[in-house]
N, C-alpha and C positions, 0 to 999 in steps of 0.2 A: 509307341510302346504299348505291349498288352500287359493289363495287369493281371494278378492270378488269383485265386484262394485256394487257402490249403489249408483252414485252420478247419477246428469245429464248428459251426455255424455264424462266423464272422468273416468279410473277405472284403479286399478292394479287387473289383473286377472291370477293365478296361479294356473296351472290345473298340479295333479300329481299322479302318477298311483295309486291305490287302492293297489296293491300286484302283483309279477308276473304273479301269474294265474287271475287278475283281480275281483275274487271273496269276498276278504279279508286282513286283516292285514292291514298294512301302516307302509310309511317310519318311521324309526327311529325319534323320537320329537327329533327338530333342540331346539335349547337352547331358541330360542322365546317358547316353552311351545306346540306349534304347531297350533295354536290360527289361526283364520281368520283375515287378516287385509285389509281395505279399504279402498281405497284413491278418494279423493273427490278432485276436482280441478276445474276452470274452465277458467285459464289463462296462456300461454305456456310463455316462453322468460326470465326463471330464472337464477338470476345473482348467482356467487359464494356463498351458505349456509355459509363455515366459514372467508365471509368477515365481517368484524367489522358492516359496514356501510350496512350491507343487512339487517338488525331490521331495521335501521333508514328510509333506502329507505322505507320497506312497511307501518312505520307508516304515511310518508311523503303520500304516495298515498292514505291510509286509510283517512288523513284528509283535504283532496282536492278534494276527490273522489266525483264524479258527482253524485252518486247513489241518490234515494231518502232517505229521512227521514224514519225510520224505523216503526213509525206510521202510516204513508202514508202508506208504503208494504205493512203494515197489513191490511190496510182497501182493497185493493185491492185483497189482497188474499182473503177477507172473500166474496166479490164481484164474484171471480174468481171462487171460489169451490160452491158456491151457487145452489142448488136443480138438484146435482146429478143425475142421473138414469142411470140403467142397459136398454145400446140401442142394445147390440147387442151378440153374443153369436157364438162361434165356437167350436168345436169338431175335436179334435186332428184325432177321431178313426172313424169320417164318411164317411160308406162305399163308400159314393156318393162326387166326385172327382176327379182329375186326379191324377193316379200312374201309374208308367209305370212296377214297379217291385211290388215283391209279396214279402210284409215283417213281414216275423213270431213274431215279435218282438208288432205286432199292434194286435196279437190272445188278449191278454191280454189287458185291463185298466191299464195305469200310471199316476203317478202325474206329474203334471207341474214342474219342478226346474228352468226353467230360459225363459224369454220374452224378447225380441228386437226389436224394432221399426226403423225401416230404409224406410224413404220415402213413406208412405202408406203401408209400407208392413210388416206385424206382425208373427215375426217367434217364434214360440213354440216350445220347447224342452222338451221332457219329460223323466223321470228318466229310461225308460225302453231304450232310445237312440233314441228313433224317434222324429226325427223336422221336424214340418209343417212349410209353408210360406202362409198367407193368406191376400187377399187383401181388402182393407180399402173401395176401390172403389164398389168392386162386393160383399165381404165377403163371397166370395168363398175360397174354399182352390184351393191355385196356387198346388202347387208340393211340395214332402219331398224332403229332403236335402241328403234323403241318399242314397248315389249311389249305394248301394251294400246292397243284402240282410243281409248279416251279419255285417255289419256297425253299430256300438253303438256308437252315437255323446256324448261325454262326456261335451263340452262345447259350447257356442259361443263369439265371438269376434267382435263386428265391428269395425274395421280399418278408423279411417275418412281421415287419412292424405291420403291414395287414395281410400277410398268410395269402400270401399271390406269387405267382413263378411267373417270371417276366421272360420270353424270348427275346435274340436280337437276331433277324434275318436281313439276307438279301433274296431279291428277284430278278427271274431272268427277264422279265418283263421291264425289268427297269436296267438291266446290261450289269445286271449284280453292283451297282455303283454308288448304290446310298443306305442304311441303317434302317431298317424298318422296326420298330421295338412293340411288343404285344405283354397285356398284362390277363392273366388269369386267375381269378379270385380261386381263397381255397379256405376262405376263414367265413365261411355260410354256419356251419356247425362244427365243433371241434369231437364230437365225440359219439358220431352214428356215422351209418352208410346211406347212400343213396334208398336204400329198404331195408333197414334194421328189424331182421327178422328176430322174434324169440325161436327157442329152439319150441320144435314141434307139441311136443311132448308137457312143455312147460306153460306154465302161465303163473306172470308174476302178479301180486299186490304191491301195490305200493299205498299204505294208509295215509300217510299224510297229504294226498294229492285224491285219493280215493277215486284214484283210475283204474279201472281193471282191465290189463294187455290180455289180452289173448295172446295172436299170430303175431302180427304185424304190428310196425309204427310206419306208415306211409309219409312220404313226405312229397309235395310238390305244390307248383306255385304258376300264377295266369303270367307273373311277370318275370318267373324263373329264379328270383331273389326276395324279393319283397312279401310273401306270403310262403304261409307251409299248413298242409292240412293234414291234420293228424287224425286218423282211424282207427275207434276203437269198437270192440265190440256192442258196446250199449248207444256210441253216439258217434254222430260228429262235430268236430269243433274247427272251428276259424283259429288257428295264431298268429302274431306277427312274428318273425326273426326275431325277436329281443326277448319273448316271453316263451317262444319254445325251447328257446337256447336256457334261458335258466331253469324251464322245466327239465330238459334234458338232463341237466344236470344232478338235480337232486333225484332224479329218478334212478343215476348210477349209482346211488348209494344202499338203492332197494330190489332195482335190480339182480337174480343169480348171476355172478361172471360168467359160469356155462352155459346162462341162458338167452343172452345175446351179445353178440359181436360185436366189437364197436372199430368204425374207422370214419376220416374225416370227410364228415360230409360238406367242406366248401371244396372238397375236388370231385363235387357232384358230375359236372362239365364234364370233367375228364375219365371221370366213369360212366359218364352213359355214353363217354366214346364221341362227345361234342366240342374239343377245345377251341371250335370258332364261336365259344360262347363271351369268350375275352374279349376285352378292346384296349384299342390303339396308343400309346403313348407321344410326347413329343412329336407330333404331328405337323406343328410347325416350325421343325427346328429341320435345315437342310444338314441332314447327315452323310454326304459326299466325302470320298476321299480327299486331302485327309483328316477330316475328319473323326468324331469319337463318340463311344458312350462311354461314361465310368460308373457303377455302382459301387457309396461307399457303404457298406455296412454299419463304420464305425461310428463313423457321423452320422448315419440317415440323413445322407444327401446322393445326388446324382449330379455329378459333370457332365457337359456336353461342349462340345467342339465343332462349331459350323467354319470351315476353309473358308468358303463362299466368302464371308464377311466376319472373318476370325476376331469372332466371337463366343467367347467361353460363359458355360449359364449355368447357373447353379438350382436345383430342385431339391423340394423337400421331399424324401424318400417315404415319407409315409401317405402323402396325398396326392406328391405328384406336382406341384403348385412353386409357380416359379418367385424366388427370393429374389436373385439378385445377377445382373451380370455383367462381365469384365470387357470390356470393348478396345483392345491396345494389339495392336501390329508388332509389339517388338515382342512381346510375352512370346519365347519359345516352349516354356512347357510349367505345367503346374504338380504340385506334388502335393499330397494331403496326410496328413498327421490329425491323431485326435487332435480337434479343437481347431485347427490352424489350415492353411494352407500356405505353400512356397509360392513365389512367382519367381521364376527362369527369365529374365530378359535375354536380346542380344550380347553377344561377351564384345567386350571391347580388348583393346590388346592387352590390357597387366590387368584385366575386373570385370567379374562378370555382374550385372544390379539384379540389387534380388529385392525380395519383397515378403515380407509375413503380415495373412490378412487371418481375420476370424470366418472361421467357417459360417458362423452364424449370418453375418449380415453383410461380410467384404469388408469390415472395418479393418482399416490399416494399421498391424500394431507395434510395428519395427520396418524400416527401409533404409542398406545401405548395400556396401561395395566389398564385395569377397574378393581380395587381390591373388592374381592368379600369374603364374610361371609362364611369359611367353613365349608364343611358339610353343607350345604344349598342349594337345588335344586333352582337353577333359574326359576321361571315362566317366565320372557318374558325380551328380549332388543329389543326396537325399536326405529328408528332417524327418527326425524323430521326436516329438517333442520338442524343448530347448537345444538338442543337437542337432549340429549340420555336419553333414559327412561329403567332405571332398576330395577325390582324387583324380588326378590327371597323371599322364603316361611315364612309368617308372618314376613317378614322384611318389613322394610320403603319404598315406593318408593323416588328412587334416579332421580332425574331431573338433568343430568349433564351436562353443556356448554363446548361442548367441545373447542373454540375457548381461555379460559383467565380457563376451570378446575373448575368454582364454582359450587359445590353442594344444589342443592336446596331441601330437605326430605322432607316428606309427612307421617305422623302416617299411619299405616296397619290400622288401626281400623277407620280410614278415607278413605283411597282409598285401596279397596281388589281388587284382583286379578278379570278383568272381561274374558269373555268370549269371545270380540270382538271389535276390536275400529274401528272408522273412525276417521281420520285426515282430518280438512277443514283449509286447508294452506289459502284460501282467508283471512279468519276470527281469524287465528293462535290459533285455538281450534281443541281438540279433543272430540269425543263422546267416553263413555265405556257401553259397554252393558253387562249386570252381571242379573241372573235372571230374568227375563223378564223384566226389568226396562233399562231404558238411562238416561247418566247423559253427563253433556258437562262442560269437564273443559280447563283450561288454561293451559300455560307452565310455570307458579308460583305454581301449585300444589292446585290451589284455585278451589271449583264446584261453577261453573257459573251459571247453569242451572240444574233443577231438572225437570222435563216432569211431570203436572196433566193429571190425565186420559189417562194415553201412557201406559199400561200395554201390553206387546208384547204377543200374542196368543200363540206361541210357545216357549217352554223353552231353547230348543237349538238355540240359535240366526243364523238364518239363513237369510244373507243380500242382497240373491235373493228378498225378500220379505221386503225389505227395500229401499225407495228411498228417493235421498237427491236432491234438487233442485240446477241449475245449480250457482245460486248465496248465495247458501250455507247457505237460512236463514228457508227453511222448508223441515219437515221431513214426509215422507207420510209412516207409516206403518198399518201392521192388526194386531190389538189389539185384549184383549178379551171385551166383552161386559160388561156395567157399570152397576152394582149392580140396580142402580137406574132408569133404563133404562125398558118399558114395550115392551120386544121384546115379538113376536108372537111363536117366538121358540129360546128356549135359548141356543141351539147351537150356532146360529150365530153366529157372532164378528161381530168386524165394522173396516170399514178405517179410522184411522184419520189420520190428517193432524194436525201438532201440526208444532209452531214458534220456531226458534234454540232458542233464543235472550231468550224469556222469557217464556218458557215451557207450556203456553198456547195449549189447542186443540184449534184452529180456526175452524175447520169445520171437520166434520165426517161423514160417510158415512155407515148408517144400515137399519136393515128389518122395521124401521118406518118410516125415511124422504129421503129414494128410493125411495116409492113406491107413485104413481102418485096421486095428492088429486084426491076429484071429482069433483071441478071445471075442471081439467084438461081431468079427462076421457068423461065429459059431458053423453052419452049416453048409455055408458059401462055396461055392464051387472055385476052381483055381480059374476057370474063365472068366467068373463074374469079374474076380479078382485084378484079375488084369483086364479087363475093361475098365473098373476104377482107375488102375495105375494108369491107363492112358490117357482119361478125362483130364484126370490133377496133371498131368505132365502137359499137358494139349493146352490146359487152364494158365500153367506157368512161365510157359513158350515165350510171351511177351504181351507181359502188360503194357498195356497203351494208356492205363486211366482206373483210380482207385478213388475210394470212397471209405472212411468208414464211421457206420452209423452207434454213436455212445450209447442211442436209447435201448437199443435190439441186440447189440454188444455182436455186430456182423459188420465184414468185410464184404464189399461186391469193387470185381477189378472187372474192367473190360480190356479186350483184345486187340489184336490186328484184324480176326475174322468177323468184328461187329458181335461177339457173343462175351453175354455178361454173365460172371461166377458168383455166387455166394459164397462165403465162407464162414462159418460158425463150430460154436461147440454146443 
């Protein structure tokens, strides 16, 4: 099973080999069905799932909660997404750039599968294995991420608890057969660039530190991390990282905003166009088909899955540094919920054994026997919390507590079997996505939400192309085009942006209300004009993979053609 993210800056992502030789097959279906599952979050510090008093806690914060009124949101969102346009446009496969290496893998056009946004800098990965980094600032392409001609990036990961983007590759050199994982720091400085220039013209004081900038703040180091030497006009001086980082800081507050730029300087690496500045992960974990990685976000942890000697491990996501791990041949699959994790045993014929351990340390905090309809394939178990979610083929879904064993049913001819869920633990809702449609129910087995005009472009739910916002109340994906809608080419789709709460589209994004009125273009010729219309419709065609960033309040979608769109107001 691959797991997905889609939310804001929270995700369970489970990358696992395709087949030994890379080309084909897949792991054996784990009893979840093999289904993609996504975890949506956006608050760390979760108390014990099978404590009694952990419902009550989060209804106690739901109804004291500071948040706005959800009217208000909405007016805001509609405010927020207001008269879109396509500002900017990058190409994964243009010639003109820095590479340092010659990669066969770029002969060919790919799609986009997966975008990351980290501090100004937008890394694109594309199905054929090559990721771009390009910058927000110049919209250039910085450098690919792949150090080696035969390197096929299979995934990306950014790590916030230390501000690191993690790859997961294979090599041809190794018959694409095992998981290689690389980490690349990005948390050196949070708030310059590689050469945080002042503007020309300018020169700040800053009195309390009683440094006078002229040009420049240089920065660099003998060991590339450990030292930074800062130049100024009267002097030079030695820092370490910990003393320039807080100098940095206060200096932002004396600094003109127009008189220097600031971006992050721990993706130094990847701006001087060096991402083999990174190193190696899980090194000694055999990551062969089938094999896995999982990055949990929620937890700050990492699963890992060795076949060889199935053996599942658990790592702390912040350091890296192995906790604890699971050594049992019948474990068919594990599932992770804040705080907790499942264990999947072998099914026997009327029960499948299951098992709830703490994330923390593997302690065992419940183990018993889910009785199951035989002769009946399982579609899917997943926990949520104190809930267990069971269904198997044209049976009821089973909503079971696992804390006091009540069973809560659900008619099949009510909730079928979907293709994909997200769980949004803020909100104690799930989405299911079944046929290009989304629906958002409860843990009472009740649909809360039905989504108007959310028809998903693609039939296979694929939740690179789905984003959830970090407070869990909207859904940004590409749909296909509304019947009623006079698009210029009816290939397009559009983006909408639809509310969890009440299925509403609040705003949407196509080849009609992109493209620039003529008050806007003013003088514009009717050629330019339809060159825009072509770009937006060219840009709509088929998204393959969407992203979108809350801090810069922009959309970037990638393509089938490997080219990445911006989209803002």
């Amino acid at each position: 099973m691959e797991g997905f993210g889609g939310s804001g800056g929270s995700r369970n992502r489970r990358i696992t080999m395709a087949s030994s030789t890379g080309r084909g097959g897949s792991r054996p279906p784990p009893l979840c069905g093999g289904r993609r599952r996504v975890v949506a979050t956006k608050k760390h510090g979760w108390s014990n799932p099978l404590s009694v008093n952990n419902s009550v806690k989060k209804l106690q914060r739901r109804e004291i909660s500071s948040k706005p009124n959800r009217a208000s949101a909405i007016t805001k969102s509609l405010h927020r997404f207001r008269n879109f346009r396509l500002t900017e446009r990058y190409d994964i496969h243009d010639p003109v750039g820095q590479c340092s290496l010659v990669l066969p893998l770029l002969m060919k056009r790919a799609k986009v599968i997966e975008i990351v946004v980290v501090h100004d800098i937008v890394f694109a990965l594309a199905s054929s294995g090559v990721c771009a980094a390009f910058s927000r600032d110049t919209n250039k392409r910085i450098c690919f991420l792949n150090i080696y001609p035969d390197e096929v990036i299979r995934s990306l990961f950014y790590n916030k608890n230390n501000d690191s983007l993690i790859t997961v590759s294979v090599y041809a050199s190794d018959n694409f057969s095992s998981l290689k994982c690389r980490s690349i720091r990005i948390d050196f400085l949070f708030h310059s660039k590689a050469a945080a220039f002042l503007h020309p013209k300018t020169a700040a004081f800053c009195p309390k530190t009683t440094v006078f900038w002229t040009k420049a703040a240089t920065f660099c180091s003998a060991q590339r991390t450990k030292a930074a030497t800062f130049c100024s006009a009267q002097k030079l001086q030695l820092f370490s990282t910990q003393k320039l980082q807080l100098l940095v800081q206060k200096l932002q507050f004396f600094v003109p905003p127009k008189s220097c730029s600031f971006l992050s300087q721990g993706l130094i690496y990847i701006q001087r166009g060096k991402p083999d500045e990174g190193f190696p992960l899980f090194e000694t974990e055999s990551l062969k088909w089938p094999g896995f990685v999982e990055f949990d976000d929620v937890n700050e942890k990492v699963l890992t899955y060795s076949a060889q000697d199935s053996i599942y491990k658990v790592f702390d996501l912040k350091n890296y540094t192995l906790l604890y791990s699971i050594a049992d041949k019948h474990v068919e699959e594990i599932k992770i919920s804040p705080g907790i994790m499942l264990l999947i045993f072998s099914r026997g014929q009327s029960h499948v054994p299951l098992k709830i351990l703490s994330i923390e340390d593997g302690t065992v905090l419940k183990d018993f026997n889910h009785l199951l309809h035989r002769n009946k394939k399982v579609d899917f178990i997943e926990q949520f919390n104190e809930k267990l979610l069971v269904k198997q083929d044209n049976e009821n879904l089973q909503i079971l507590d696992v804390r006091n064993a009540e069973v809560k049913e659900v008619g099949s001819t009510k909730f079928m079997t979907p293709s994909a869920f997200i769980f949004l633990y803020e909100n104690q809702l799930f989405l299911t996505f079944r046929n290009q449609t989304v629906s958002v129910w409860n843990f009472r087995g009740e649909l809360v939400t039905s989504f108007e005009d959310h028809v998903l472009s693609h039939p296979d739910c694929n939740t690179n192309n789905i984003y959830i916002t970090s407070d869990q109340d909207l859904i940004v994906s590409f749909c296909k085009a509304a019947d009623n809608q006079q698009f210029t080419d009816r290939r397009a789709g559009s983006i909408n942006i639809s509310n969890i709460w009440t299925g509403k589209c609040i705003a949407k994004i196509n080849s009609s209300n992109a493209i620039s009125s003529k008050e806007e273009e003013g003088s514009s010729s009717s050629r330019s004009r339809q060159i825009e219309v072509n770009m937006v419709e060219e840009a709509l065609e088929d998204i393959t993979a969407l992203y979108f960033d809350e801090d810069r309040n922009e959309i970037y979608t990638g393509n089938s053609n490997g080219l990445v769109h911006v989209w803002s107001n």
